[in-house]
Every structure is written in structure tokens, then in C-alpha cells.
N, C-alpha and C positions, 0 to 999 in steps of 0.2 A: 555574353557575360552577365552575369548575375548582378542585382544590386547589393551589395554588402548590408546596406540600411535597411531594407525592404527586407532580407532574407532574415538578421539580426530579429526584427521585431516576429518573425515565424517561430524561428527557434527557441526565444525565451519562450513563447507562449506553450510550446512543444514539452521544455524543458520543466515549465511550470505545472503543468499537469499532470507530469509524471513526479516530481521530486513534491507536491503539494507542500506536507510540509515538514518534508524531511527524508533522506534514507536511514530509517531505523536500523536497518539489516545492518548498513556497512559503516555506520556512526557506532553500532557496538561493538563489533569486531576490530575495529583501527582507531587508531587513537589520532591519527591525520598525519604523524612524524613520516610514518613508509609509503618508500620510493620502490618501484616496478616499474617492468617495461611490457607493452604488450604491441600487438600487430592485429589488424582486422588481415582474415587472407579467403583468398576466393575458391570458396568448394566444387564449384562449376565452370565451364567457361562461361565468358560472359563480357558486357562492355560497362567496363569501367564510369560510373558518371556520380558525382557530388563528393572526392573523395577529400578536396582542399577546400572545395568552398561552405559544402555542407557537415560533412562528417567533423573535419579537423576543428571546422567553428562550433559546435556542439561544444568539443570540450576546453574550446578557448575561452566560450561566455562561463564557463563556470573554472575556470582556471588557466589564469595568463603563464602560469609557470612551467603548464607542460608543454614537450619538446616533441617535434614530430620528424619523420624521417620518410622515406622511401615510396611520397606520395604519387600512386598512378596518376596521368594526368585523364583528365576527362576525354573519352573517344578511346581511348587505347585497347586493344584486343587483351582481355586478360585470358591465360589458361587454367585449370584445375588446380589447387596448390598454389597458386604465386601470391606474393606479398602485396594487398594494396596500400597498407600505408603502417606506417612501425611509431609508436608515442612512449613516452618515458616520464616519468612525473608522479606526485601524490598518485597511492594505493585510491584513497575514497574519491578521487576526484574523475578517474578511470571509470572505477564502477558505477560512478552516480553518473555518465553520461553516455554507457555503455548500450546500454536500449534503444534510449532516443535516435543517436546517429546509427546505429545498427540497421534502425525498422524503415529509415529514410533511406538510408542508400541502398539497402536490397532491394525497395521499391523502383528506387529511381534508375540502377542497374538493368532492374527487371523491364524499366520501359525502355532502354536505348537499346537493351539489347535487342525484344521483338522489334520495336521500328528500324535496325539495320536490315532484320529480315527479308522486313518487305521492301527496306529501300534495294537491297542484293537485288530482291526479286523481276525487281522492274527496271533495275540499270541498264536494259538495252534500249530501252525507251523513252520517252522527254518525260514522261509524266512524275511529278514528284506526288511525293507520299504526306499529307499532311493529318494535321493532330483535330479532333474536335472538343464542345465545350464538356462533353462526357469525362470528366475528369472528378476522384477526390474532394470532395470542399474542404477550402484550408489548404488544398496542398496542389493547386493549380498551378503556380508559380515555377513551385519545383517539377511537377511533373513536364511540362510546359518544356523547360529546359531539357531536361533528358531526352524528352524527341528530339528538339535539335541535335543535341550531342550522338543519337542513332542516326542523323543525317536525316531526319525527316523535314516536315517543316510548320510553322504554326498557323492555325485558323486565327479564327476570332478568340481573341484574350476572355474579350465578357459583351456582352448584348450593348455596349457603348461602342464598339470596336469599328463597326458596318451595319450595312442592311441587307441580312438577309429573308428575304419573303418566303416564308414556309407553306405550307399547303391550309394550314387552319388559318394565318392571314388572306390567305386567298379565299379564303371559304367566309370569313367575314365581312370583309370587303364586296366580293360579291365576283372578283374576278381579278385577272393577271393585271390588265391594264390600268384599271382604276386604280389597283394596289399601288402600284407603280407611280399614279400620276400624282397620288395623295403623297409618298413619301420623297418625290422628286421636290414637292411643292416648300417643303422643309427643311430636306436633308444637304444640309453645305456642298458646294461643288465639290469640295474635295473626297467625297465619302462616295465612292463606287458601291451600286445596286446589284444584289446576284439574287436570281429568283429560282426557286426549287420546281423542278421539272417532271411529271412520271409519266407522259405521254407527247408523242410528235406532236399536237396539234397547242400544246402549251408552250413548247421549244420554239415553233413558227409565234406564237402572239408575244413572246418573249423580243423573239428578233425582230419583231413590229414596233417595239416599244423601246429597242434599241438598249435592251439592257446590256450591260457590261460584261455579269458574268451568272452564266448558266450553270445551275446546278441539274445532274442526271440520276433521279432518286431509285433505285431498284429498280433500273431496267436491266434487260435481259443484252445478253454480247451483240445478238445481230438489230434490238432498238436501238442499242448504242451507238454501232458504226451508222446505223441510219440518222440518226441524231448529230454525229459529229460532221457528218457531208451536209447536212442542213445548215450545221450553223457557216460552217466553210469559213473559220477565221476571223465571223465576225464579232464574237464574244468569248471572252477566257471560260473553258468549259471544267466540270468540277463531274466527277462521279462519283454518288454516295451510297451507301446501302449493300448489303451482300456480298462484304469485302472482305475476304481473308485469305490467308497464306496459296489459299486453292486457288481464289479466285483472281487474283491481283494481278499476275502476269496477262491473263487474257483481256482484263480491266483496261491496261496501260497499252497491250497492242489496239486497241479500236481508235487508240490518235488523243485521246480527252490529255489536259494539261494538268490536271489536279485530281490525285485521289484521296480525299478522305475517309479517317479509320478510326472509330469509334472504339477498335479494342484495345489502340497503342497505350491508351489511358487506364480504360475501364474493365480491361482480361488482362492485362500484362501479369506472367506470373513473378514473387521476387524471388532474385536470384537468393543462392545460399552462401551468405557470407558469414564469416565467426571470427570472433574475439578472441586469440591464445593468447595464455602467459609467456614467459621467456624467462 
């Protein structure tokens, strides 16, 4: 679930941007007295995600008056055509937040819908489908959320989150182990170490140094099955790189626990939702 307070201070900011300082358009056309009703509905199929917490708050911060009806819940399968949510209230108050929550939730649609994809894709298998930091700025939070809601699951929030050792930390440092022994030297007991992998011989100085969890960067299906008989359970294993709809089933059979997918964020297209009168 979402923080209401957290989400609140995104939205104004959203909402400010857009309205600066004013809607001259629909400040000239209504006088503020007319009441309408309208309904956002779903031109595609598609999964349902921010339809109560983001969309319907959009026109709550700029009007407690209006009245909302027939809100999809988050996760639910929508079809072509169906109603995700029906509001009633001030004419200008509609229009002045009609964009904002529009451009959020086709986004955020657009990402639970591909991350069901690939969770369908790999349902025969343990390996879950997780999100990376490749996401939006400004809009981590919410995107962050709609993977879940595709049944994916989340990386690191932000670079405070864990330690993971990437290949240019390793190329600084000067090597796996040192990496490793310099951020052991610091980092809390409670903060698990995952080191990024692109060859056997770094997986074995990995498992020497007893790290937690193995990342598998663009290796090829049969590095990988040889990589997961290497590690044999002794560290949570992550495969990353040259993942997509094609590739992800054969990804999830080689046994790895974690797939990360850089497009759930950063390619998701947005669904097509729209705003009718009534």
C-alpha cells in the first residue's frame, strides 16, 4: 500500500506544474456553479493500477466535493471498454485534473500490465520477476508500486537501500574480494552484499567471499545453468541483462531466484485510457 502523505506531497507537485497558475481555458468557459459527471474507461485491455489511490486523489487535492463511483481496484483484469472509475462534481474542477491523473495512471497501468507478462511467463518456475532502479525520476514511488500490483517484485528503492557491487566498483577497487571486504568493514550486519557477475571465475571468488547474493549479468542460458550448479544454494542468485518477453522463460528454467527487468520501468508502453462525458 501506498503512503497517502508521501504520495499527497507528489501529486500537489504534479498538479502544480501543470495548473502554474491557473486554467485559463476552463476559468473562461464556467463560471465554477456546473455539475457533470464523467468516468475514465479502458480503451485496451489492460491491469488496472493507481485508480483510488492516485487518480481519484488527483481530484480530491483540488476538490473535496467531488464524488467518485465504480473504482477498479488495483490488480484487477480490465477488458476494452469497461468503466475504471465514474466521478460527479464541479465542471472546472474535472477539467483542471483531468491530465494529471490521466498521464499517471496510463503510465502506471502500462507498467503492471507488461510486469504481469513476464510474471505469466515464468509462473512454472520459482524465479520471481523483479523491478530495477531504471525507472522515471519523480515518479519512482508510483512506478515502484504498479510492479507490485503486476505481481512483480521490488529491487532497491535508491543506492541507500543495499549493496550492490557493480562491475566499475570492482574495476576500482581493484577486485571482487577487496570490494567486498572494504564494504563488509562498514556496512551493518543487517544490509546483505550482492555482487554482479559476467563470468564463472567471478561467481567462484564470489562464493569465496561468501557473498549473499549473486548477480548473473548477460550471460548466455547454458553460462547460466553452469553458474547456478556452481553456486548449488549457497547464495540467492539474481539474473540480469538481455531480458525480455523472448527471453525470460528460458531465463527462469536455468533454477536463478530473481529476475531483474529494466524495461518494467523504463519500455512499459501507457495503456489508453480516456475521460468521457455523460
Amino acid at each position: 500500500m501506498l503512503d497517502i502523505f508521501l504520495i499527497d506531497e507528489l501529486l500537489r507537485g504534479f498538479l502544480r506544474e501543470d495548473l502554474e497558475h491557473g486554467d485559463i481555458t476552463t476559468n473562461a468557459l464556467f463560471s465554477g456553479s456546473e455539475v457533470a459527471s464523467a468516468s475514465f474507461q479502458a480503451r485496451e485491455p489492460l491491469i488496472a493500477a493507481g485508480m483510488e489511490l492516485v487518480a481519484a486523489r488527483v481530484f480530491r487535492l483540488l476538490d473535496e466535493r467531488l464524488i467518485f463511483n465504480q473504482i477498479v481496484p488495483d490488480g484487477a483484469v480490465v477488458s476494452s471498454g469497461q468503466v475504471l472509475m465514474t466521478m460527479s462534481g464541479p465542471v472546472r474542477s474535472i477539467l483542471r485534473g483531468e491530465r494529471v491523473a490521466l498521464n499517471l495512471v496510463q503510465r502506471l497501468c502500462g507498467i503492471a500490465t507488461l510486469t504481469r507478462k513476464y510474471v505469466e511467463a515464468v509462473q512454472d518456475y520459482k524465479a520471481a520477476i523483479v523491478d530495477t532502479r531504471k525507472t522515471t525520476p519523480g515518479l519512482r514511488l508510483l512506478e515502484k508500486y504498479a510492479v507490485r500490483i503486476g505481481g512483480g517484485r521490488n529491487h532497491r528503492y535508491s543506492l541507500s537501500d543495499g549493496v550492490l557491487i557493480k562491475d566499475n566498483h570492482i574495476a576500482a577497487c581493484g577486485s571482487i574480494s577487496k570490494a567486498v571486504q572494504q564494504a563488509r568493514a562498514v556496512v551493518p550486519h543487517t544490509i546483505a552484499i550482492e555482487v554482479e557477475t559476467d563470468t564463472l571465475a567471478q561467481v567462484e571468488e564470489c562464493l569465496h567471499c561468501g557473498v549473499q547474493i549473486i548477480m548473473l549479468d548477460n550471460m548466455d542460458i547454458p553460462t547460466l545453468r553452469q553458474a547456478v550448479a556452481l553456486i548449488a544454494g549457497k547464495a540467492l542468485i539474481e539474473a540480469s541483462g538481455g531480458v525480455n518477453l523472448n527471453t525470460v522463460r528460458a531465463i527462469a528454467a536455468t533454477g536463478v531466484d530473481l529476475i531483474s527487468v529494466g524495461a518494467l520501468t523504463h519500455s512499459a508502453q501507457a495503456c489508453d485510457i480516456g475521460l468521457d462525458w455523460e
